[in-house]
C-alpha positions as CSV (number, residue, x, y, z in Angstrom):
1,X,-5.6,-6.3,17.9
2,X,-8.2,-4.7,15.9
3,X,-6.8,-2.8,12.9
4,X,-7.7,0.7,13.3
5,X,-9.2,2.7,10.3
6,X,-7.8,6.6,9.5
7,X,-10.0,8.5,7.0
8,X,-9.5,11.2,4.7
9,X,-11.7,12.9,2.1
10,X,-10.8,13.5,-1.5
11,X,-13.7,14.8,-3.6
12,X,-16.5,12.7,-2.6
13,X,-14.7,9.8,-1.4
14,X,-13.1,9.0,1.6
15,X,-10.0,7.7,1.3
16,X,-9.0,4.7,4.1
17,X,-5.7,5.1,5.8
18,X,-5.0,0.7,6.4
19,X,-1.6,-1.9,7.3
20,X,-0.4,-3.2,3.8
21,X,-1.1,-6.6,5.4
22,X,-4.4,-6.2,5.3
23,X,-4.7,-5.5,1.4
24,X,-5.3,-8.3,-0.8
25,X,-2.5,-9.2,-3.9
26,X,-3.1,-6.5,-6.8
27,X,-5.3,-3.9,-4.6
28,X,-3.7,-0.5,-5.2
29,X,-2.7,2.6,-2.5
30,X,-1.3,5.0,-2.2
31,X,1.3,6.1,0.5
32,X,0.1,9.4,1.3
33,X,-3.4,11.0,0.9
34,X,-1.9,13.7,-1.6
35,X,0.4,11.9,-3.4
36,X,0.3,11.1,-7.4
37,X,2.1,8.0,-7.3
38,X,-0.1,4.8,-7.3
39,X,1.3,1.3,-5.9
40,X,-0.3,-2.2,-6.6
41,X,0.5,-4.6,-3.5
42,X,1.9,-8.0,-5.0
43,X,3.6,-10.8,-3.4
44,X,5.1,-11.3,0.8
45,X,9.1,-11.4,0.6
46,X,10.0,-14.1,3.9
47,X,12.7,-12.8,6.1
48,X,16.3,-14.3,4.8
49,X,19.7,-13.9,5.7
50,X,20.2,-11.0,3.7
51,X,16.5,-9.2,3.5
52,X,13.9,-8.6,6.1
53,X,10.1,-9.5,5.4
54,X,8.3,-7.4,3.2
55,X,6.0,-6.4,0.4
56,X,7.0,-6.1,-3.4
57,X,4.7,-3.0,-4.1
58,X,4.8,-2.3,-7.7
59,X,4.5,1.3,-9.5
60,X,0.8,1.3,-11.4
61,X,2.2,3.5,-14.2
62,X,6.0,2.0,-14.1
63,X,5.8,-1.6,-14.6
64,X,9.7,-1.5,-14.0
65,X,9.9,0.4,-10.5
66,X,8.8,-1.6,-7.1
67,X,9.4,-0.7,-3.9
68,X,9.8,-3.0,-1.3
69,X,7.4,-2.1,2.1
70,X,7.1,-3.8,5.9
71,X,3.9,-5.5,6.3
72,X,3.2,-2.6,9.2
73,X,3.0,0.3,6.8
74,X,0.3,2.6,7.0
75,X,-1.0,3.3,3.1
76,X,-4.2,5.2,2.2
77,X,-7.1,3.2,0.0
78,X,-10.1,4.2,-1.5
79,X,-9.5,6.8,-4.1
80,X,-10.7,7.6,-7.8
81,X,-7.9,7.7,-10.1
C-alpha cells in the first residue's frame, strides 16, 4: 500500500500531509496545516501490557512536553518556521 501524499500551501511552500511512520527520528511536523505548535518525531514505543505502540513526539520549543502518537497519524511536513 502506497502511502498517499495530501498537499497544502503556505506561502510559497507546499506543505506534505504524510503517516508518522514514514518520518525519519528528529524530522519535525506539525499536526495540522495551521497550527503553531511544532513536534520533532523521536523514538517507536513497542506495544506492552500497559501501552499500545506508538511515537514519543517531542514539543520543538518545550523540551519538557511529548506527546505520544499511533504510527498511522496523518501529520503535515514541509513548512518554513
Amino acid at each position: 500500500m502506497g502511502a498517499r501524499h495530501t498537499g497544502v500551501t503556505q506561502g510559497n511552500r507546499k506543505m506534505e500531509k504524510v503517516e508518522l511512520r514514514k518520518l525519519k527520528n528528529g524530522d519535525i511536523f506539525k499536526r495540522k496545516p495551521d497550527s503553531r505548535n511544532i513536534f520533532s518525531r523521536q523514538h517507536y514505543n513497542r506495544p506492552s501490557d500497559f501501552w499500545p505502540a506508538s511515537f514519543t513526539c517531542s514539543d520543538y520549543y518545550d523540551i519538557g512536553r511529548s506527546i505520544y502518537l499511533n504510527g498511522s497519524t496523518q501529520v503535515y511536513v514541509g513548512f518554513d518556521f
